[in-house]
C-alpha positions as CSV (number, residue, x, y, z in Angstrom):
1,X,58.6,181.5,73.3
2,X,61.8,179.6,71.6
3,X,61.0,176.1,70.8
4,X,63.9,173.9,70.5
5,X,63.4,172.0,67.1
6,X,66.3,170.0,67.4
7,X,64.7,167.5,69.9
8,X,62.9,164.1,68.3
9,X,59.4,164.3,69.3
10,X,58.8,161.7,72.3
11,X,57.0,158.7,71.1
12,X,58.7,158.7,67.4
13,X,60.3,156.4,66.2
14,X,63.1,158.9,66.8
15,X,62.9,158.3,70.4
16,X,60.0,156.2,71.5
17,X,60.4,156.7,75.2
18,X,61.6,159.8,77.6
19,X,62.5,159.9,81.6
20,X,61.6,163.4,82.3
21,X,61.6,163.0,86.4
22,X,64.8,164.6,88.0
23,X,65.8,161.7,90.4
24,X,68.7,159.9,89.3
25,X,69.8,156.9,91.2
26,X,73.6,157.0,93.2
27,X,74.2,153.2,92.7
28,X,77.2,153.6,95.8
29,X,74.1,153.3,97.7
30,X,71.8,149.8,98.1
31,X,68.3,152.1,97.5
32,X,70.0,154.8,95.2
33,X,69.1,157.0,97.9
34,X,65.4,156.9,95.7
35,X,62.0,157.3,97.7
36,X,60.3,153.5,98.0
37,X,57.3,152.7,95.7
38,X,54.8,152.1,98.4
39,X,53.7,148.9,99.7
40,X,55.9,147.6,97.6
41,X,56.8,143.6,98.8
42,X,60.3,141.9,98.2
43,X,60.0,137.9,98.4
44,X,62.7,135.8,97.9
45,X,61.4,132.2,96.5
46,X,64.9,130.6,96.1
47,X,68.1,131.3,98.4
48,X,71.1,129.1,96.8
49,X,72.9,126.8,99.3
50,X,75.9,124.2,98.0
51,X,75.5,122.2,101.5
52,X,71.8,121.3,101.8
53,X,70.4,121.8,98.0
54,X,67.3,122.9,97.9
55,X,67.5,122.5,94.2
56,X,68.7,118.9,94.6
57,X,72.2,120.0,93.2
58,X,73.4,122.8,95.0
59,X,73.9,125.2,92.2
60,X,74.5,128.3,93.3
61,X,74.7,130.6,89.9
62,X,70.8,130.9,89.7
63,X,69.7,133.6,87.2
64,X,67.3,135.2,84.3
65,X,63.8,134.3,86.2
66,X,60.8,134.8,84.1
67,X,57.1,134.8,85.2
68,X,53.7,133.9,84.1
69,X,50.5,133.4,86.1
70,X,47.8,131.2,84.7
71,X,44.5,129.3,86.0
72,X,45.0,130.6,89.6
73,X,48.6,130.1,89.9
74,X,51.9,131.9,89.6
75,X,54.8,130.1,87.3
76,X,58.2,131.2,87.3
77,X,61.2,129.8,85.2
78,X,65.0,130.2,86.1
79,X,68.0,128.7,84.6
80,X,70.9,127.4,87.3
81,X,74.4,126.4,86.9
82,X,77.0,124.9,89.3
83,X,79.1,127.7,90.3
84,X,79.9,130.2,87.4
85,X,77.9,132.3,84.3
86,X,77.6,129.9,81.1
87,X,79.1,126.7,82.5
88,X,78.1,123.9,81.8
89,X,75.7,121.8,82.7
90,X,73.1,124.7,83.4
91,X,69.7,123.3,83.4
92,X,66.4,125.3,83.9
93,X,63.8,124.6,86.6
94,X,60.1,125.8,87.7
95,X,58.8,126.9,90.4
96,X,55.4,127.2,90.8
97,X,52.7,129.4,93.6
98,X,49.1,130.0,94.7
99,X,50.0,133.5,96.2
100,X,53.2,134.6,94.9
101,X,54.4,134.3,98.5
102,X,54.7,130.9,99.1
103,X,56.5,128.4,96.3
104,X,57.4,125.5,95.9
105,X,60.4,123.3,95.4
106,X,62.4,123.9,92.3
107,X,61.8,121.2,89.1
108,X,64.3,120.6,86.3
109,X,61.9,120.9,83.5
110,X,64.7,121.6,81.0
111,X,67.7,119.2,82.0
112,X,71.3,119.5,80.7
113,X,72.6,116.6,78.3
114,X,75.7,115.9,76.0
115,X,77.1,116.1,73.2
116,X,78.3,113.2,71.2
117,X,81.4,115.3,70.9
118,X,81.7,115.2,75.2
119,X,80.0,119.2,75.1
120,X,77.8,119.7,77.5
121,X,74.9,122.6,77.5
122,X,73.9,125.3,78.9
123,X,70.4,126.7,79.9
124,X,69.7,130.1,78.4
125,X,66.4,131.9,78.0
126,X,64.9,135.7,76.9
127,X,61.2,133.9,77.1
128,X,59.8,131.8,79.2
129,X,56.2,131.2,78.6
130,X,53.7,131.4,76.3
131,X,49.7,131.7,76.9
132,X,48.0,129.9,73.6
133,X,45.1,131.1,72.7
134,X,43.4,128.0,73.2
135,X,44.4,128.3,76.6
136,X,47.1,126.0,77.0
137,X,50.1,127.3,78.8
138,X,54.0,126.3,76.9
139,X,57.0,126.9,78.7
140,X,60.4,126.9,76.9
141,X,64.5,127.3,77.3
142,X,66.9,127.6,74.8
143,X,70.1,124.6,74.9
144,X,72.9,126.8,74.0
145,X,76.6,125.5,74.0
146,X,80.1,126.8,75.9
147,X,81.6,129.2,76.2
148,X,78.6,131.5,74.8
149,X,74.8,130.3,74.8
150,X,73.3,133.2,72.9
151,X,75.9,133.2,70.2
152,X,73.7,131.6,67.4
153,X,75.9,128.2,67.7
154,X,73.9,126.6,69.9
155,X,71.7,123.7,69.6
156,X,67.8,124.6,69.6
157,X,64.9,125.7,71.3
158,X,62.8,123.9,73.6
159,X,59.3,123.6,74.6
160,X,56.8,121.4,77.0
161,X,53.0,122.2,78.5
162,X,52.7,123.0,81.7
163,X,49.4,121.3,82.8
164,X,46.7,122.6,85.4
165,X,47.7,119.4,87.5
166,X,51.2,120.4,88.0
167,X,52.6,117.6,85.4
168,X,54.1,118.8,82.8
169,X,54.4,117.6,79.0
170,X,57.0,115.7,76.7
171,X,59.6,117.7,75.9
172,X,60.2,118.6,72.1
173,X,62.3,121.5,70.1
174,X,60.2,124.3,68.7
175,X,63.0,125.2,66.3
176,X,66.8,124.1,66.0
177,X,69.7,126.2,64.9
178,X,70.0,124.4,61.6
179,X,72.3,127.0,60.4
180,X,74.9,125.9,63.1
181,X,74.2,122.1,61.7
182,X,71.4,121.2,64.5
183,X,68.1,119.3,64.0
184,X,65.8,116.6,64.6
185,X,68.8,114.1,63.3
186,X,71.4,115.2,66.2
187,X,69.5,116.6,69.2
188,X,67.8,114.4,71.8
189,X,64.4,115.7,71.8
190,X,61.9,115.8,68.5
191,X,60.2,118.1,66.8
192,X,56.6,119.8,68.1
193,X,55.3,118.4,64.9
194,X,55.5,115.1,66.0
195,X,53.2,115.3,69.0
196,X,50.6,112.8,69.0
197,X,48.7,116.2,71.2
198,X,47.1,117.9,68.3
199,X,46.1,120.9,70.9
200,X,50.0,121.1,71.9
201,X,51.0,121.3,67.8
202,X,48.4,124.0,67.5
203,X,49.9,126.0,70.4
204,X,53.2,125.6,69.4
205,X,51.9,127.1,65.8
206,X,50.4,130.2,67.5
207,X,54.0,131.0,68.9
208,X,55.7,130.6,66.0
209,X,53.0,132.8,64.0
210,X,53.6,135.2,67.2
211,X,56.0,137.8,66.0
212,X,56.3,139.8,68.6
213,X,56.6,136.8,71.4
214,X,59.7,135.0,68.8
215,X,61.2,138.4,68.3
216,X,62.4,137.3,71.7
217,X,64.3,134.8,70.4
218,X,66.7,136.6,68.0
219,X,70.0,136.8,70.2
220,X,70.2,133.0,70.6
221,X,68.9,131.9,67.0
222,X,70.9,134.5,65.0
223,X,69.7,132.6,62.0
224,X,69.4,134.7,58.9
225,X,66.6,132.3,56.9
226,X,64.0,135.0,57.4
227,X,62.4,134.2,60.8
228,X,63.1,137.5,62.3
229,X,62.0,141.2,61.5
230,X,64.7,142.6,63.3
231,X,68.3,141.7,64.0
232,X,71.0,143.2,66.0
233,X,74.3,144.8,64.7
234,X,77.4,146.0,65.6
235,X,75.5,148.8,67.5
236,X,72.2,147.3,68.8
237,X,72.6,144.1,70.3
238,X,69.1,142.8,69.9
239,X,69.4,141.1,73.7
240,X,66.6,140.6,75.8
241,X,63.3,142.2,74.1
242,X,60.7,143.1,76.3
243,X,57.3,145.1,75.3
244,X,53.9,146.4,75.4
245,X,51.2,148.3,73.6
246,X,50.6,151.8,73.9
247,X,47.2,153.1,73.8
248,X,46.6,153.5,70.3
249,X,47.9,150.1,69.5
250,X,51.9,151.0,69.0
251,X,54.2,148.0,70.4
252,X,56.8,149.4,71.9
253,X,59.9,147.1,72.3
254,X,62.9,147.8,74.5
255,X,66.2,145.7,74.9
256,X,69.5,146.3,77.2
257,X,71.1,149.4,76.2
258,X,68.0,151.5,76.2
259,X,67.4,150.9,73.3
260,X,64.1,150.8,72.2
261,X,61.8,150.9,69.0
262,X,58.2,150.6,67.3
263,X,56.0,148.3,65.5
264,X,52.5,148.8,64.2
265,X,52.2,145.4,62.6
266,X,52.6,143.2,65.8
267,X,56.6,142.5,65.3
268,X,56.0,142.1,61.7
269,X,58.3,145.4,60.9
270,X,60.1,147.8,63.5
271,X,60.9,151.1,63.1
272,X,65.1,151.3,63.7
273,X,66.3,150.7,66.9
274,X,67.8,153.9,68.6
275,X,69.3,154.2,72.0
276,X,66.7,156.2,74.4
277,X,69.2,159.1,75.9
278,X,67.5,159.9,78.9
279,X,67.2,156.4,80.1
280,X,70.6,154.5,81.5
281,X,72.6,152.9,79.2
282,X,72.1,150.0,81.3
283,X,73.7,145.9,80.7
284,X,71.2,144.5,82.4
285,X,67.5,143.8,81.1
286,X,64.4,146.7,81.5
287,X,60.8,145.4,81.9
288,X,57.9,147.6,80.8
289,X,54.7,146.8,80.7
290,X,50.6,148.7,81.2
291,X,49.6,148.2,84.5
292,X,46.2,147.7,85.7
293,X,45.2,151.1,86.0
294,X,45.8,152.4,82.4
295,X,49.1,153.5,82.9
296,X,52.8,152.6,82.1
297,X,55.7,151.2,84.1
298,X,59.3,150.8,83.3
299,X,61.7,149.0,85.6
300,X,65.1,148.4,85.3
301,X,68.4,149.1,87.3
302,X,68.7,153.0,86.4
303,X,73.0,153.1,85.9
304,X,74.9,152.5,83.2
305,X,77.9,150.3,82.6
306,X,78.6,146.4,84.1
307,X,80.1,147.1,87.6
308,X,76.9,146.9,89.6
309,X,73.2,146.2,88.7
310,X,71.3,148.4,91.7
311,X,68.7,149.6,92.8
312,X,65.9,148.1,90.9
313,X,63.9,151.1,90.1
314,X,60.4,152.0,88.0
315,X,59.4,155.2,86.2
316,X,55.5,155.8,85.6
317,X,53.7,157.4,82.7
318,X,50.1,158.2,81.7
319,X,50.6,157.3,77.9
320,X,53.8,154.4,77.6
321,X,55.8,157.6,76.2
322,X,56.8,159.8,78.7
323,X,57.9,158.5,82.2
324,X,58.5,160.4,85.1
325,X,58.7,160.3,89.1
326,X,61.5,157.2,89.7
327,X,60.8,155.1,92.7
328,X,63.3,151.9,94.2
329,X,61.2,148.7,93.7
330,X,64.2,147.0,95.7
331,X,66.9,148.9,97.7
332,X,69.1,146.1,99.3
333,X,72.2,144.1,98.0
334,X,73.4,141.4,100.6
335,X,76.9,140.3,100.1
336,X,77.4,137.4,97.6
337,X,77.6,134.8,99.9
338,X,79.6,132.8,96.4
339,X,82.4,132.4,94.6
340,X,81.7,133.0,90.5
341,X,82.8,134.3,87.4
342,X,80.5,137.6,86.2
343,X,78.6,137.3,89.5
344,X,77.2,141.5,89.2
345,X,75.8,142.4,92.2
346,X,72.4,143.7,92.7
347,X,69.0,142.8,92.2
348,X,68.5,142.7,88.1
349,X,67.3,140.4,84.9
350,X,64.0,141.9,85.6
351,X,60.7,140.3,84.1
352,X,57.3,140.5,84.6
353,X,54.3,139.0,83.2
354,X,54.3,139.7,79.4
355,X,50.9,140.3,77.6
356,X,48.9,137.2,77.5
357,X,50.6,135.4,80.0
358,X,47.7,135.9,82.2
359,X,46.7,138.7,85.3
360,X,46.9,137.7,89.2
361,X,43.9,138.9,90.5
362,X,44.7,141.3,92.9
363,X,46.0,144.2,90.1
364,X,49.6,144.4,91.2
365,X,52.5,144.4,89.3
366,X,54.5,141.2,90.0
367,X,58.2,140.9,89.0
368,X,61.0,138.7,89.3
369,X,64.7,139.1,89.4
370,X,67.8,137.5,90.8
371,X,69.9,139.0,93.3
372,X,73.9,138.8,92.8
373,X,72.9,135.5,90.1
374,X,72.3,133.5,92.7
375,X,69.1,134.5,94.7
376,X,65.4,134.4,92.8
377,X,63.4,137.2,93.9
378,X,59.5,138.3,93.2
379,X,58.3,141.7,93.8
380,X,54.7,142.7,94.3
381,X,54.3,146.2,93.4
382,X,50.6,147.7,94.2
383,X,48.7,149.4,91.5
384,X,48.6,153.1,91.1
385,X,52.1,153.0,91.9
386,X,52.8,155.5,94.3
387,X,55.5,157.3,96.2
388,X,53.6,158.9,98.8
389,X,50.8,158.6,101.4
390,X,48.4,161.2,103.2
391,X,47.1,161.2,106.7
392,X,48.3,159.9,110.0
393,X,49.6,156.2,110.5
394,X,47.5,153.7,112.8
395,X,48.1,150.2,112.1
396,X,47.1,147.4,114.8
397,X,47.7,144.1,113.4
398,X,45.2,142.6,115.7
399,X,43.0,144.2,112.9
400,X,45.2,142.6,110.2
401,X,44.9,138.9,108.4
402,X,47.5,136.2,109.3
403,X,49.9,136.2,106.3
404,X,52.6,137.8,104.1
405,X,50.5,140.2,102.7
406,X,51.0,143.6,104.9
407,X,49.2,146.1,103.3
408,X,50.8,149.8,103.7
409,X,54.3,148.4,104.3
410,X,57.3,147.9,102.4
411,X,58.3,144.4,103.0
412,X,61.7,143.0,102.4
413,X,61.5,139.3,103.4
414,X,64.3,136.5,102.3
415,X,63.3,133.0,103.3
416,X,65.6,132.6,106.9
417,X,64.8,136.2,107.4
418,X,61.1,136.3,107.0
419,X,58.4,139.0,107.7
420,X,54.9,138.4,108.4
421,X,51.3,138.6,110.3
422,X,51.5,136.1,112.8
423,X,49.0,134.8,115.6
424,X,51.0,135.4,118.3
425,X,48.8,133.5,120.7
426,X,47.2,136.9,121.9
427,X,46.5,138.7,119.2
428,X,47.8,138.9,115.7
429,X,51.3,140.9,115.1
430,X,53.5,141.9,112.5
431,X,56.4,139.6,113.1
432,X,60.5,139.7,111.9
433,X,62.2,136.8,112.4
434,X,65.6,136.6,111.6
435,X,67.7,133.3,111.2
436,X,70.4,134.7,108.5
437,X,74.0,134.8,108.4
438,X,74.1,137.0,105.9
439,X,70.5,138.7,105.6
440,X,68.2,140.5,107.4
441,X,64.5,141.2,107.6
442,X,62.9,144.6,107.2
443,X,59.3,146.4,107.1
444,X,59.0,150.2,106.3
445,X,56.4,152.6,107.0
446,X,56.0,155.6,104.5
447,X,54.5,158.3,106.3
448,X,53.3,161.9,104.8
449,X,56.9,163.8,105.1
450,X,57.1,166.0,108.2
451,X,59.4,168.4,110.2
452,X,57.9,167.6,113.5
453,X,56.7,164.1,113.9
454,X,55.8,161.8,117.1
455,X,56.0,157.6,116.5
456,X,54.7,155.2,118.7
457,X,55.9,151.6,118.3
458,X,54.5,148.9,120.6
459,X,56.7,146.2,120.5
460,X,57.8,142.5,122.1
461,X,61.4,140.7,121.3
462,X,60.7,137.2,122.2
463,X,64.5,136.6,123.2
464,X,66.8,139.7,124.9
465,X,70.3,137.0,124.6
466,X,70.2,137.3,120.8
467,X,69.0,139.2,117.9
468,X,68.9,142.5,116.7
469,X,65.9,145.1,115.6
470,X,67.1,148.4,114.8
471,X,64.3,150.9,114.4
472,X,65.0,154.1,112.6
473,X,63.2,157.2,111.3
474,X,64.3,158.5,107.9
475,X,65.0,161.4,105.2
476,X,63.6,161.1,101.5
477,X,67.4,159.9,100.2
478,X,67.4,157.3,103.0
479,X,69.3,159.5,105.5
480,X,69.1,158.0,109.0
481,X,68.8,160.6,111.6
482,X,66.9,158.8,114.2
483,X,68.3,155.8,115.2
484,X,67.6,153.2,118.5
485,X,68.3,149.6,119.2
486,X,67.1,146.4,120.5
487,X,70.3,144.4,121.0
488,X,71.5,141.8,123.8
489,X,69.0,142.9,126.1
490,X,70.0,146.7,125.7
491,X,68.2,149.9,124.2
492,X,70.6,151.9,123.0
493,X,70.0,155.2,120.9
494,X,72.3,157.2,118.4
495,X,72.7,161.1,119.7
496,X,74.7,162.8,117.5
497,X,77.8,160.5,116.9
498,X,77.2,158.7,120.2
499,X,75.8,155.6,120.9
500,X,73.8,156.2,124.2
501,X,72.7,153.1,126.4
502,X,69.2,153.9,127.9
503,X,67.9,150.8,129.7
504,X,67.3,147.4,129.2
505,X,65.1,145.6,127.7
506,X,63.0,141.6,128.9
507,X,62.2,138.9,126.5
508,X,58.6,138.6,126.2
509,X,57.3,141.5,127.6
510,X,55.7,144.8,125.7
511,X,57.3,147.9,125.5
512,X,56.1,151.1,123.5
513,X,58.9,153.2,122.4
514,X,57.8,156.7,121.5
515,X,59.8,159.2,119.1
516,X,59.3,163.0,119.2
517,X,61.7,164.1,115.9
518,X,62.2,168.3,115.3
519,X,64.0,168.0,112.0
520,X,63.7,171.9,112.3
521,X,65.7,171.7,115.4
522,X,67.8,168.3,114.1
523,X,66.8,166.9,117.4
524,X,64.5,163.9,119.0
525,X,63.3,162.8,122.2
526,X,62.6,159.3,123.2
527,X,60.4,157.7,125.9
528,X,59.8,154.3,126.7
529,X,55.8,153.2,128.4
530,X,55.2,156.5,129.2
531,X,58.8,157.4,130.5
532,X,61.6,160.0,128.8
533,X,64.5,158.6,128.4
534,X,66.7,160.7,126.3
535,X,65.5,164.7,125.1
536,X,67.1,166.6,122.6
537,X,69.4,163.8,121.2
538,X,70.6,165.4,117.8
539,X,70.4,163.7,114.6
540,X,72.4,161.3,113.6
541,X,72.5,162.9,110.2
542,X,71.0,165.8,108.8
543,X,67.1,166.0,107.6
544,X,64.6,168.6,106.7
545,X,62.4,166.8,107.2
546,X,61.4,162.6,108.1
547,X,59.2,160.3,105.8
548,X,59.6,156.8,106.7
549,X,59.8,153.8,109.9
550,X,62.2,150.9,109.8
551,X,62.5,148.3,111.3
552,X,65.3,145.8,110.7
553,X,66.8,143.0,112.4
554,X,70.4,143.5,110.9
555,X,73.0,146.1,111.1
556,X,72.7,149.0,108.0
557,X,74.7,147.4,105.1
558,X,77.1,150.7,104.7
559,X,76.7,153.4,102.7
560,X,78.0,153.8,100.3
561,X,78.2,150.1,100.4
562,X,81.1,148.5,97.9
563,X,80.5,148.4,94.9
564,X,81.3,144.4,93.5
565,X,82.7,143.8,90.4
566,X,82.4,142.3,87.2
567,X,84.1,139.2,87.0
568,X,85.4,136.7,90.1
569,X,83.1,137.3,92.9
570,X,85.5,136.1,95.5
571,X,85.7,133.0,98.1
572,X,82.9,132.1,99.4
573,X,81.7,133.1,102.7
574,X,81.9,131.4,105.5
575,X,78.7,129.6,107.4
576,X,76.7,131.0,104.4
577,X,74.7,127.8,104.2
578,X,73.8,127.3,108.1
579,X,71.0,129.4,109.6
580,X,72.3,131.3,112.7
581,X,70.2,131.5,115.9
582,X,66.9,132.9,115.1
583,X,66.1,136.7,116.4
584,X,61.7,137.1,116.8
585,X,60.3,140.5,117.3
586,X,56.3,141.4,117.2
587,X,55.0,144.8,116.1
588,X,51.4,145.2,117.5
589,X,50.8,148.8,117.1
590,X,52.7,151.7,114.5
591,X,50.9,154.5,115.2
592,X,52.0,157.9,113.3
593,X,51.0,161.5,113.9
């Protein structure tokens, strides 16, 4: 056998990490036409809204979220501006959550201020948090300056404690940009080493001993007194580090571009930084991380260039060297409800929890992102990280807890449009409720893939005058070839190119809708309690074979869907910050066979 000598070994420094699966991502498409991760669950904690501030400002440029969880709750950090990217003032805020489902208001922990001169700041951030050894839990921001907060001219960086009570600690600088003519002298906060808290001092010590947590820092410092291992160049940027260990003790760090490199001295020294050539090139940030099982994950938005940031995908690996098998994390783009200046669309900036910033319980991956920069989003991703299931499919939610927790079910779930277990006064459901202009809810059921499959959905819209479930039955690349609807007290179903009315429909009263689907035969039948209604409708488009149930309580976004652009993100749209007449449907029984 010929061996090709010519390829760096994977896991050199060379080329420290490889994709090797064959699925590549078509970003004209909200899911890049990628199987789901199972179970995987899409919460949005902050939807932007200029007329009613839920922020207390109405900012609606909301962007680079970062995560932590410590003492039994999650912590996440965003920064937030009035309109557009890097303009000023752009403070950052805090959210904080029990669950990870349910958070609470916004906080400005880091607020804007000015300049003698009349400048004003702006927020900027790589890190967020930092869990001391001693226990004590720091969160930081960096005060950068227009037009360009990472640029090395800015002012500082700034740190407080985050305190089990929920109050939260003076705030000081951790370190200034002294070489841009910043310190203690000309910036409103003082230094760490003033703290009368000699547990805070000691904390903020540990970070700055940290290496591979201040590497972090590089892109906004820029200083060249020594502080830093590794800078960028006219090649490698140095932006947005993230990292993790590899079995035998190798960090691995990896910054936008793809590029990536090693360190076996905790960030003291790094091997060059080289540009990983099966991985996209791309401009937003990638997260990896060991997940709780021993293995790797890698997420990030798998295209390269600046147009559009989508979808937001992870590769898995046994060793934190080789990845494989790419899976969407999150497959839908709304429109940008607002007007601003390098709005990208898509959900990206992703983070997670970074080693020793503490481990939610349940073993999931959790992540946050923005959507379009002005959405915050968490994802909880179940552990082994999966793209498949085995056996038949029979979910009664009588049997399940109230809750946002659906286990089994991909959950997309923005605050007006939110999906969840529900007493519904006779039993517990699975409930979509749907109150956005804009938005929509949606649960997915991955089933084992199948040429001949029969569904049964048992299901109750509380309202036939208004709102919209469309339940479909898909192809591995998101193909739709079995499609129905529940709209304006109508069942319609999609045979062929037609849209076929069937009967209609009562608020508030069960009906089961059953689906027999022959991908062999590219056809379906459908019956409703016990009745047929339509036999051998043909596909809508064509499948080999089906894989997965949605339900969603909005039309399909279009596919391919528009692709954005980099720059003005047009006029707002209208009614974007008024909730529409809310649309209920219960799910009590999925069963799949």
């Amino acid at each position: 056998m010929d061996v090709n000598t010519s390829l760096p070994l994977a896991g050199s420094a060379d080329e420290p990490l490889r994709f090797v699966g064959p699925e590549r991502a078509d970003p004209a498409y909200p899911d890049g036409r990628l199987r789901p991760a199972v179970g995987v669950h899409n919460i949005q904690v902050f939807r932007a809204n200029r007329t009613h501030r839920p922020d207390g400002f109405g900012y609606t440029y909301n962007h680079a979220p970062m995560l932590a969880y410590w003492r039994g709750r999650f912590y996440l950090e965003y920064l937030s501006g009035p309109v557009h990217e890097n303009e000023a003032p752009c403070h950052t805020l805090l959210m904080s959550s029990a669950d990870g489902f349910t958070w609470s208001a916004p906080e400005v922990i880091f607020p804007a201020f000015q300049l003698p001169d009349g400048r004003q700041t702006i927020a900027h951030q790589r890190m967020g948090f930092y869990g001391a050894p001693s226990g004590r839990l720091l969160v930081l921001a960096f005060y950068g300056l227009p037009p360009a907060p990472n640029n090395g001219r800015g002012i500082g960086r700034a740190v407080r404690e985050t305190h089990e009570d929920g109050s939260l600690g003076a705030i000081h600088f951790i370190r200034t940009n002294r070489h841009a003519g910043f310190d203690e002298r000309n910036t409103p906060y003082p230094s760490y080493r003033v703290s009368e808290d000699p547990g805070f001092v000691e904390a903020c010590e540990a970070l700055l001993a940290n290496k591979l947590m201040t590497q972090q820092w590089w892109e906004e410092d820029r200083s060249q007194d020594g502080f830093f291992a590794l800078a960028g160049d006219e090649t490698f940027s140095g932006k947005a580090l993230s990292f993790f260990h590899r079995r035998d003790g190798m960090a691995v760090g990896i910054w936008k571009g793809a590029y990536a490199a090693l360190s076996a001295d905790e960030g003291a020294t790094w091997s060059r930084p080289v540009r990983c050539p099966t991985i996209s090139e791309t401009y937003a940030k990638l997260w990896g991380q060991r997940t709780t099982d021993g293995r790797y994950a890698l997420v990030y938005d798998p295209v390269d260039g600046w147009l559009v940031r989508r979808p937001l995908a992870v590769i898995t690996g046994d060793d934190g060297i080789t990845f494989g098998r790419m899976l969407c994390v999150h497959g839908e783009t709304p429109l940008r409800r607002y007007d601003g200046q390098y709005k990208d669309i898509g959900p990206q900036y992703i983070r997670g929890i970074a080693e020793g910033n503490g481990m939610p319980p349940d073993g999931a991956m959790w992540l946050t992102y923005s959507v379009n920069k002005e959405d915050i989003w968490v994802s909880r991703v179940p552990v082994p990280v999966v793209g498949g299931v085995g056996g038949p499919v029979n979910d009664r939610f009588a049997d399940y807890p109230e809750g946002p927790l659906v286990p089994g079910w991909n959950i997309y779930s923005p605050l007006w449009a939110p999906v969840r277990v529900v007493d519904a006064g006779r039993g517990h459901c699975l409930e979509l409720r749907d109150s956005d202009p804009y938005d929509y809810a949606r649960a997915v059921r991955v089933f084992p893939a199948s040429s001949r499959v029969t569904l049964s959905v048992k299901l109750l819209a509380q309202q036939a005058e208004a709102g919209r479930l469309e339940i479909e039955v898909l192809a591995a690349d998101g193909a739709r070839p079995v499609r129905t609807l529940l709209a304006d007290g109508q069942i319609t179903a999609v045979n062929g190119a037609d849209a076929v009315p069937l009967a209609p429909y009562r608020a508030d009263r069960w009906l089961t809708m059953r689906l027999e689907v022959d991908a062999g035969a590219g056809a379906f039948d459908l019956w409703l309690d016990g009745n047929p209604v339509l036999v051998g409708a043909a596909f809508a488009e064509g499948a080999s074979a089906v894989e997965r149930l949605s339900l969603r309580t909005g039309e399909c976004r279009g596919v391919p869907q528009e692709q954005g652009g980099y720059g003005q993100g047009g006029p707002d749209k209208p009614g974007a910050d008024e909730p529409v007449g809310s649309g209920v449907f219960w799910v009590a029984e999925v069963a799949i066979a």
